[in-house]
N, C-alpha and C positions, 0 to 999 in steps of 0.2 A: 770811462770807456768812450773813446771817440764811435761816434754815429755817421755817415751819409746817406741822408734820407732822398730819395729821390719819388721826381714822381714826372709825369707825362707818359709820352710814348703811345704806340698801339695804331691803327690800320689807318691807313692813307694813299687815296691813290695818286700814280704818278702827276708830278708837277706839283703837289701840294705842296702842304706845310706841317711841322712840327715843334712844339719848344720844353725842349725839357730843363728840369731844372729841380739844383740838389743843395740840399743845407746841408752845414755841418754843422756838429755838436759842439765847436770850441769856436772861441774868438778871431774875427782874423788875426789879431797881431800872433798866431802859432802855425799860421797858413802859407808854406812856403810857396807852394803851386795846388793849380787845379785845374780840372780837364774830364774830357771825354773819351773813353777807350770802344771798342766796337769788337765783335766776335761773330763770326758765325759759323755752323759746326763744321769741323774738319779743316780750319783754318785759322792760323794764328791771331791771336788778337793785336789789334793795331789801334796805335794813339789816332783818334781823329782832332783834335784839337785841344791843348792848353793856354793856358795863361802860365807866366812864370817867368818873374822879376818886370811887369808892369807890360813884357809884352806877351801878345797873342799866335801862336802856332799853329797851321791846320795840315791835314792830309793833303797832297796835291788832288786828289780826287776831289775832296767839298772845295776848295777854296773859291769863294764867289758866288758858294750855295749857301755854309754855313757861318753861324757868329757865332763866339764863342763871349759872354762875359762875364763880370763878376762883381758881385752887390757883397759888400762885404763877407760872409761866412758862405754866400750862395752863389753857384756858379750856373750860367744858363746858356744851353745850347740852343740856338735858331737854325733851326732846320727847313731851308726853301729849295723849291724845285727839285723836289727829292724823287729818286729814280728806283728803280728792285733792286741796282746793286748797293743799296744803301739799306736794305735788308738785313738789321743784325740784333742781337743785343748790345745795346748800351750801357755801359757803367761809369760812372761818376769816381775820378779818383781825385786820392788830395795828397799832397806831403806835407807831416805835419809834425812841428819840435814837440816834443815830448818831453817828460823831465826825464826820462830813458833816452832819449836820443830823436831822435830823425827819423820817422816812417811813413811806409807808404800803407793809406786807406784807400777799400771800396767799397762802392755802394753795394747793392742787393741786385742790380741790372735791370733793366726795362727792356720789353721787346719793341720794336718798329718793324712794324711790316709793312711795305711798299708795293702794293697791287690793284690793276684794276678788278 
């Protein structure tokens, strides 16, 4: 059973910082991508940044705020100068070979609340 355990997150006021970061339960060599998805309620969830095939992707909204990297089976989000609309849960996803095939994992989500 694939796992993403995540952990960080939680109240920060503006301009601060945040760094999350989530294992996964298989090797890298079965890790096609990994990333950070975001939600908050009543609006669609949106990719805030992956990795995938060595490079790095962000939202046009973080780019220059956040990092995205990845330590073999762990990926970790740096989160600076962070503002309310950056206000969401966060979930940890991964694509990952299977001896089934090819699927997409997520974590359990973490909240980030941005306020003074």
């Amino acid at each position: 059973q694939v796992q993403l355990v995540e952990s960080g997150g939680g109240l920060v006021q503006p301009g601060g910082s945040l760094r999350l970061s989530c294992a996964a339960s298989v090797s890298i060599s079965r890790i096609n991508a990994m990333g950070w998805y975001r939600q908050t309620p009543g609006k669609e969830r949106e990719r805030v940044a992956i990795i995938i095939d060595g490079g790095a992707f962000y939202l046009d909204s973080v780019k220059g705020r956040f990092t995205v990297g990845q330590r073999q089976n762990t990926v970790y989000l740096q989160m600076n100068n962070l503002k309310p609309e950056d206000t969401a849960e966060y979930s940890c996803y991964a694509e990952i070979e299977t001896a089934w095939g090819r699927f997409d994992y997520w974590g359990q989500g973490t909240q980030v609340t941005v306020s003074s």
